[in-house]
C-alpha positions, 0 to 999 in steps of 0.5 A: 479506451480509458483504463479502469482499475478496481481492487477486491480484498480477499483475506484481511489479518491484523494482529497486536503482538504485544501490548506495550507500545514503547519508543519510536514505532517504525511502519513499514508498507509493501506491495507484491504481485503474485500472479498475473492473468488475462481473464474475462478481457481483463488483467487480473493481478493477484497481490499481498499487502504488508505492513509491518509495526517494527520493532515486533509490534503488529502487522498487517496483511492483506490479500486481494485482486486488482482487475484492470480494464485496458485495451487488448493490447496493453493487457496482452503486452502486461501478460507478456511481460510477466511471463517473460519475466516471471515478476515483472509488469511493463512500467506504466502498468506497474505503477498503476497497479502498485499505487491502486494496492497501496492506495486501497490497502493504506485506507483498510489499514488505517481502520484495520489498525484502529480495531486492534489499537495499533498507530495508523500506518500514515502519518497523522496531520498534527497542530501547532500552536505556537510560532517559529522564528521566521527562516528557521524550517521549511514546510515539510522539512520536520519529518521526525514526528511521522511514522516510517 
């Protein structure tokens, strides 16, 4: 059986905390699981999103569910683990469920941000026009201008 994810949004929050933006703007992304269920055959994973506009500009929260379908025997193993362990998934499961929160969260951020004029919490591409010296940087190697 091919697992299927699918993320509910549950509680959204943005809020500008000032209304001047002055000098760098450090973003800050986290995904948090906080309860792990088996229900109705599939795993259900309740999480918080936060993303943070640092120093003291805004934040960003979202609470939701990811519902996993998988095989029986993954599900079983995942409730498992975190029973066990009280805030761990198996590690193949936790990525799935870790980059399907911040896949999900990041694009409900972005429009989220916008509302309330904050930057967007992912580097924007931008343009240059004018040529560099052959040599001098490597694509993707001037990752000053991008938000963190």
């Amino acid at each position: 059986m091919a697992s299927h994810i699918d993320v509910r949004f549950r509680f959204l929050e943005v809020r500008r905390l000032t209304n001047l933006i002055e000098g760098p703007v450090n973003v800050h992304n986290n995904s948090t699981v906080k309860r792990v269920a088996k229900i109705e055959g599939k795993l259900t994973v309740e999480f918080a999103y936060t993303c943070t506009y640092e120093p003291g500009i805004g934040l960003i929260r979202i609470e939701g569910d990811v519902i996993l379908t998988d095989t029986d025997e993954n599900i079983e193993r995942a409730v498992r683990e975190w029973e066990k362990t009280g805030k761990n998934l198996p590690t193949d499961i936790a990525e799935k469920v870790h980059n399907a929160i911040l896949g999900s969260s990041i694009v409900e951020s972005v429009l989220l941000s916008k509302e309330v004029g904050l930057p967007a919490p992912i580097p924007t591409p931008t343009v240059s026009l004018t040529k560099k010296e052959e040599g001098k940087t490597k694509p993707g190697s001037d990752t000053n201008n991008y938000i963190r």
